[in-house]
C-alpha positions as CSV (number, residue, x, y, z in Angstrom):
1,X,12.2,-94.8,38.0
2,X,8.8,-96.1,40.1
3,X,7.1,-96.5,36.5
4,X,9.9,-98.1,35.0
5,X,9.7,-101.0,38.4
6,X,6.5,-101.4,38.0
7,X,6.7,-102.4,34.3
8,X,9.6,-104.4,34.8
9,X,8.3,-106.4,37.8
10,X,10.6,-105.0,40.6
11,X,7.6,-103.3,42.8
12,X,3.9,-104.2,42.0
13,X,1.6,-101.7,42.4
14,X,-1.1,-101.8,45.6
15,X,-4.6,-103.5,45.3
16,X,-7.7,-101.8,46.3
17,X,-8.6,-101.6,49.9
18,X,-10.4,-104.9,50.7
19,X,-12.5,-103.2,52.8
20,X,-14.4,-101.3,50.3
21,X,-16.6,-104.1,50.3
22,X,-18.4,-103.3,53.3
23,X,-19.2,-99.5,52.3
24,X,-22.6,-101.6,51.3
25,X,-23.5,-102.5,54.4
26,X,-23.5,-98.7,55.8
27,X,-24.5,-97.5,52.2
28,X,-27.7,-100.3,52.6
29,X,-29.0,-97.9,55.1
30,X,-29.3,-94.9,52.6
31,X,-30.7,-97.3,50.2
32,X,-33.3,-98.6,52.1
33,X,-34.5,-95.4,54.1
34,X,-33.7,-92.8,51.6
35,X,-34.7,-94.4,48.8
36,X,-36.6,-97.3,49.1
37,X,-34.4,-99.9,47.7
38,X,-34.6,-103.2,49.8
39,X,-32.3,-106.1,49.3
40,X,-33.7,-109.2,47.5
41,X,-31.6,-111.1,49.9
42,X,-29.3,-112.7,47.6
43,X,-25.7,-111.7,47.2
44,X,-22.5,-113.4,45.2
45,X,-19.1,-113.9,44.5
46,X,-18.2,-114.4,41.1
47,X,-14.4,-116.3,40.2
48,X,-13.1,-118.3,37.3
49,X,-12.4,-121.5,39.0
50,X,-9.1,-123.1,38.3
51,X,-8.7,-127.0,38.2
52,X,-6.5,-127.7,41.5
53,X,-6.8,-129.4,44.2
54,X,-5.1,-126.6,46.0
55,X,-8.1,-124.1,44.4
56,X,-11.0,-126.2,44.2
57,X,-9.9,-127.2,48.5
58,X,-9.8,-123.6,49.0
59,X,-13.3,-123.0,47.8
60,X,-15.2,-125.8,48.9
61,X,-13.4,-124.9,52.8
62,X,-15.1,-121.4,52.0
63,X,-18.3,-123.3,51.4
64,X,-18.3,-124.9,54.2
65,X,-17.7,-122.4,57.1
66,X,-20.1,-119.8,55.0
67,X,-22.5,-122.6,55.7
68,X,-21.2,-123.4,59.1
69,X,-21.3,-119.7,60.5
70,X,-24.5,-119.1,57.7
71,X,-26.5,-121.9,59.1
72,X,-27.0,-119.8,62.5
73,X,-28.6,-116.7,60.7
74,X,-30.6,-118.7,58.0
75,X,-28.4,-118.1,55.4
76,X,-27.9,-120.3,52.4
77,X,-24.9,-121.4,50.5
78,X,-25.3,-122.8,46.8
79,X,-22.9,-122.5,43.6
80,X,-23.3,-122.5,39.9
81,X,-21.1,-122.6,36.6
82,X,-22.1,-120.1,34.2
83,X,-21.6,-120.3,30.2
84,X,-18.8,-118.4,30.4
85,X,-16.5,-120.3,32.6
86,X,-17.3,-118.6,36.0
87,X,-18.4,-119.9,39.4
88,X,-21.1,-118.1,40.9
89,X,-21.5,-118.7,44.6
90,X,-24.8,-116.9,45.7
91,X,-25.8,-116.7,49.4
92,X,-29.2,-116.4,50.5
93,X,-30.6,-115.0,53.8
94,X,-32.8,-112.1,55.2
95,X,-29.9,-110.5,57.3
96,X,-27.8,-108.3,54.8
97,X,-25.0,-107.8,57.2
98,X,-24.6,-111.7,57.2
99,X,-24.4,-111.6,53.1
100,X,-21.6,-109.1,53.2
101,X,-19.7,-110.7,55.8
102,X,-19.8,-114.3,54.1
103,X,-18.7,-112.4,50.4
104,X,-16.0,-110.9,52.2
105,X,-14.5,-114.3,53.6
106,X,-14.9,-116.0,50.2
107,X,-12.7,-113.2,48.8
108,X,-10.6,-113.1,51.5
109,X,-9.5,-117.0,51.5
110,X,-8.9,-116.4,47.5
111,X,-6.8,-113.8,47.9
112,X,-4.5,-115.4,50.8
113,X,-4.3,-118.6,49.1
114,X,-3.0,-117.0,46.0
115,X,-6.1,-116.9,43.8
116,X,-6.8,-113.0,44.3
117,X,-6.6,-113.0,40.8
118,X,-9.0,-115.0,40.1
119,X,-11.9,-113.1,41.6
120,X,-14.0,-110.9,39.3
121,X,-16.7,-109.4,41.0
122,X,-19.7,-109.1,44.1
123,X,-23.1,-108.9,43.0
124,X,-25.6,-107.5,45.3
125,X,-29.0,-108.2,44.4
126,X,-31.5,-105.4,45.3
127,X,-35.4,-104.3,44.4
128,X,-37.1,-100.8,44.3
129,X,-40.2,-99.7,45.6
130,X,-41.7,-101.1,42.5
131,X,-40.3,-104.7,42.8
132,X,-37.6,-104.5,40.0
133,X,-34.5,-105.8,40.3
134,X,-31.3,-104.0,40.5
135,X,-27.6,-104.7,41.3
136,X,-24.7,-103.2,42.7
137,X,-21.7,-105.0,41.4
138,X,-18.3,-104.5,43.3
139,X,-15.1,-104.8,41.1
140,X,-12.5,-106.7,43.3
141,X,-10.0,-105.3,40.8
142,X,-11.1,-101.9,40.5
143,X,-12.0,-101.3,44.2
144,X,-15.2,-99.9,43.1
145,X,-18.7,-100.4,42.9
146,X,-21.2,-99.6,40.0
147,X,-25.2,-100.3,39.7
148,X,-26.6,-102.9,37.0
149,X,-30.5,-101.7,36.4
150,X,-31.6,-104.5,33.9
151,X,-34.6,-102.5,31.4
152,X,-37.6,-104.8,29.9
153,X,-36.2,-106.3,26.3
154,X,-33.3,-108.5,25.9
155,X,-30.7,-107.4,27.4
156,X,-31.5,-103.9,27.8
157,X,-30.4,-101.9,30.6
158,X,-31.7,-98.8,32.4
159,X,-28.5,-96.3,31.9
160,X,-30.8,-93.2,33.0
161,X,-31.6,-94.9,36.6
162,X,-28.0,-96.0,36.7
163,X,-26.6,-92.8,36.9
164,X,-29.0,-91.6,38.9
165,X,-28.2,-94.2,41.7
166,X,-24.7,-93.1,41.4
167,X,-25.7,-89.6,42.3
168,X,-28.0,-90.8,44.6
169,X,-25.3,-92.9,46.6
170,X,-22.0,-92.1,45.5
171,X,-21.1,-90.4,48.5
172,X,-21.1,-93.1,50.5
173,X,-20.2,-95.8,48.1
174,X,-16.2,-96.0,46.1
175,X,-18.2,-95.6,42.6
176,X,-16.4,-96.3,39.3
177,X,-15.8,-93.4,37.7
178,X,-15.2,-94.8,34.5
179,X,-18.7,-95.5,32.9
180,X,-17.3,-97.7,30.2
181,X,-16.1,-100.1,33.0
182,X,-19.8,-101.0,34.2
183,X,-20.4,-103.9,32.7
184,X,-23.7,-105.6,32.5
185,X,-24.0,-109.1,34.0
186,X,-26.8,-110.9,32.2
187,X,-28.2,-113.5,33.2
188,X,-27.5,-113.0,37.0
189,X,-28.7,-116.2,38.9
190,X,-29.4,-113.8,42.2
């Protein structure tokens, strides 16, 4: 009878834990000493906007006290439309506990005005020892995390050094076990 509620609308199942999200910021310490991944500090949340004045209020309030409580640690607010319809709003600072923190209260004032919904991912932007860029994406539906390693070529990615960051980290990070639900995010504007 609990399957047959849940199809039928009478109980909805539970989200993920929203505060999965901030497994990066104790997960950012094994990256950085253990294997010398350093952010690139640039993080985003990624929605599809929706013309309201309720929606489009809710965001640009978000803007504004991630700017506000941003402004004290250096950290910079700025927002983009991709091609695809989605709203990227990136912050920029050198403190990577501040970038977490202002991700989670964008998604937060979504998903208490309604808009949960409309919230597709977290991108964390990230470098190796090298200097190239690599991501770890956090699926606000999923609950889960999974890296983006972008290889030379167009749009060409590095599925060896993908999976080995998930064996590298997975223990201290909620990693998507479904590889066929890590999806590449080209063109990423952090």
């Amino acid at each position: 009878m609990g399957f047959f509620d849940v199809i039928t609308g009478k109980r909805k199942l539970a989200g993920p834990a929203p505060d999965r999200l901030f497994a990066m910021s104790t997960a950012y310490v094994t990256l950085e000493t253990g294997l010398s991944i350093t952010s690139r500090g640039a993080a985003a949340i990624v929605f599809q906007p929706l013309a309201t004045a309720d929606f489009e209020s809710i965001v640009k309030e978000m803007e504004e006290v991630v700017r506000g409580t941003a402004a004290d640690s250096g950290t910079t607010v700025t927002s983009t439309d991709d091609a695809y319809g989605y709203r990227w709003l990136v912050l920029r600072g050198k403190d990577f506990e501040d970038l977490v923190v202002g991700i989670n209260a964008v998604s937060g004032a979504l998903e208490s005005g309604g808009y949960g919904d409309r919230v597709l991912c977290a991108v964390f932007a990230f470098q190796d020892d090298k200097g190239r860029p690599l991501y770890w994406i956090y699926n606000y539906k999923r609950g889960t995390f999974y890296p983006f390693v972008p290889a030379p070529g167009d749009q060409q990615r590095n599925n060896e050094r993908e999976l080995q960051l998930k064996a590298q980290i997975g223990h201290e990070l909620p990693v998507e076990e479904e590889l066929e639900r890590w999806f590449p995010l080209w063109g990423i504007p952090v």
